[in-house]
C-alpha positions in Angstrom: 70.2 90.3 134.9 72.9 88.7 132.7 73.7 92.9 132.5 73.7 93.8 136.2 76.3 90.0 136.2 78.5 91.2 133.0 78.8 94.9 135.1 79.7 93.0 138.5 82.0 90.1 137.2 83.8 93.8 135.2 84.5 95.5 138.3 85.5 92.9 140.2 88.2 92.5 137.5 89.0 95.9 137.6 89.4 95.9 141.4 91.4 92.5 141.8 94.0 94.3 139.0 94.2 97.2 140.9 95.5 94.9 144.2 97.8 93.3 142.1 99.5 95.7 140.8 99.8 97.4 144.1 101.1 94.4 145.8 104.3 94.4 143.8 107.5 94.9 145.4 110.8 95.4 144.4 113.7 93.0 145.3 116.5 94.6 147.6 119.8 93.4 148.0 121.5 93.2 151.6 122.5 97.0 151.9 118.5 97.4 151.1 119.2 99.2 147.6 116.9 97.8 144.8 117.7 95.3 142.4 117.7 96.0 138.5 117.8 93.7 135.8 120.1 94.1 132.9 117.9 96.4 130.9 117.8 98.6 134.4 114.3 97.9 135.2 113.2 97.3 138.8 113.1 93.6 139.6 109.6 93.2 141.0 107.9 90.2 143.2 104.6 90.0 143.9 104.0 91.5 147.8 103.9 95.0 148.1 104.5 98.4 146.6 108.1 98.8 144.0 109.3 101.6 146.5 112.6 100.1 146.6 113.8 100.8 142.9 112.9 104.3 143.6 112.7 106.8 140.7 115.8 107.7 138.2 118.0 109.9 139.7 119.1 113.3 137.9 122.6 113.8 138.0 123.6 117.8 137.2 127.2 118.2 136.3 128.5 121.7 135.9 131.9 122.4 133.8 133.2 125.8 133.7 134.2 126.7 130.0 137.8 128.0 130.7 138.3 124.1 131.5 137.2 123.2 128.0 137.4 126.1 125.7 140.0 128.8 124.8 137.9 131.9 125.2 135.6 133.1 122.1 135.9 129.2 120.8 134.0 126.5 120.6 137.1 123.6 120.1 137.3 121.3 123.3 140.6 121.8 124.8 142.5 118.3 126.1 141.5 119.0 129.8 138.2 119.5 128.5 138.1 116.2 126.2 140.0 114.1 129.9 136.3 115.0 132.2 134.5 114.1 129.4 136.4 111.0 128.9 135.6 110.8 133.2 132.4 111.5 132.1 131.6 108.7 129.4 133.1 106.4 131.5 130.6 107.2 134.6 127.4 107.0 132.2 128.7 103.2 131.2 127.9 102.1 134.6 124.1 103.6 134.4 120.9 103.4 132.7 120.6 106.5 131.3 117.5 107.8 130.0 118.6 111.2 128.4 121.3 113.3 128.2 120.5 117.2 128.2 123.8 119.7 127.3 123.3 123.9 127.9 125.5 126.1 126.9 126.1 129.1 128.5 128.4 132.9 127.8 129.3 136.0 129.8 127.2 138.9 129.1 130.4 140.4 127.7 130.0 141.1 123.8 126.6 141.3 121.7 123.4 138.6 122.8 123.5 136.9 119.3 126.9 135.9 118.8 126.9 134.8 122.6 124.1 132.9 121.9 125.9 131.0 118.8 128.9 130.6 120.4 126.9 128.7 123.2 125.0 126.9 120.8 128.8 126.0 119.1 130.3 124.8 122.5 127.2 122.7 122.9 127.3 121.2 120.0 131.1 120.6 120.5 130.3 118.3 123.7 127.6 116.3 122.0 129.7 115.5 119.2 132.4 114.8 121.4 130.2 112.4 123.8 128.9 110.6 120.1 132.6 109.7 119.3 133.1 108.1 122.6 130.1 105.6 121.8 127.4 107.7 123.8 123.7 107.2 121.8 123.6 110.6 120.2 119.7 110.0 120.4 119.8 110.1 124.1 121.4 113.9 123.3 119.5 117.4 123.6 121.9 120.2 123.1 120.8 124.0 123.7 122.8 127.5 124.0 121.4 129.8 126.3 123.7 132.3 125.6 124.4 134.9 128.8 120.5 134.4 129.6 121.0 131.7 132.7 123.9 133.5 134.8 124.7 131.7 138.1 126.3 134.7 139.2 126.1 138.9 138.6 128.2 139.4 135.6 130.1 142.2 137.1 133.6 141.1 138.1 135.9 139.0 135.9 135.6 136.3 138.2 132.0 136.5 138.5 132.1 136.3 134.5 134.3 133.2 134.3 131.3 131.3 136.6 128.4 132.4 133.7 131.1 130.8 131.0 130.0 127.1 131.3 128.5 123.8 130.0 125.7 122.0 132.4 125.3 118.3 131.5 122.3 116.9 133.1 121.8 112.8 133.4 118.1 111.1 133.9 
């Protein structure tokens, strides 16, 4: 009997928790976006689901490497250093959760030292980002080399799109 109790008084527990937490809801402001505290977290009240925070948004931003890089180098140019500037400045208004960087070549010129020289200009930006006071452990940067082209690398043109750094936010 005192079993059969312990086992009922448990899953009543259980099911009263579960309610709870899906009768939290998130404060919105007047133009109905959710409120965050200082640490970026959804404010929550007790009364319904916390829909109104929503999830983190990923933010994809796409530099072509002719606007930071002389071509076959890895140094960032001043036009390049001025979006990253635009850049740092953005990311101090958000909570940001990570910061991924990919590098990416032409297929003009042998895989391997495309590769490094992606890996180089990758590497360039995150150090960059660092010395502007970004966390570098929020940081992840790759090289793909010419193995992500957004476009056939068949026309100089087309060529100059596959030359480029993609900095995705979460």
């Amino acid at each position: 009997m005192k079993k059969k109790l312990t086992i009922a008084m448990l899953s009543g527990l259980i099911l009263t928790t579960s309610a709870m937490a899906q009768d939290q809801k998130g404060l919105t402001d007047r133009q109905g976006q959710g409120v965050t505290d200082r640490q970026g977290e959804c404010v929550l009240t007790i009364g319904g689901t916390a829909d109104a925070c929503g999830a983190p948004v990923q933010e994809v931003k796409t530099y072509e490497a002719d606007a930071f890089f002389d071509f076959d180098k890895a140094t960032i140019k001043p036009a390049g250093k001025a979006k990253l500037d635009e850049l740092v400045a953005e990311l101090g208004n958000k909570k940001v959760n990570s910061i991924s960087l990919a590098g990416h070549t032409d297929a003009t010129g042998p895989a391997a030292y495309n590769q490094g020289l992606s890996e180089r200009r990758a590497k360039s930006v995150e150090a960059y980002l660092v010395s502007k006071g970004v966390d570098a452990n929020l940081i992840n940067a790759v090289g793909y080399g010419a193995n992500q082209p957004i476009a056939p690398n068949d026309t100089r043109e087309n060529r100059a799109k596959n030359r480029r750094v993609d900095i995705t936010i979460n």
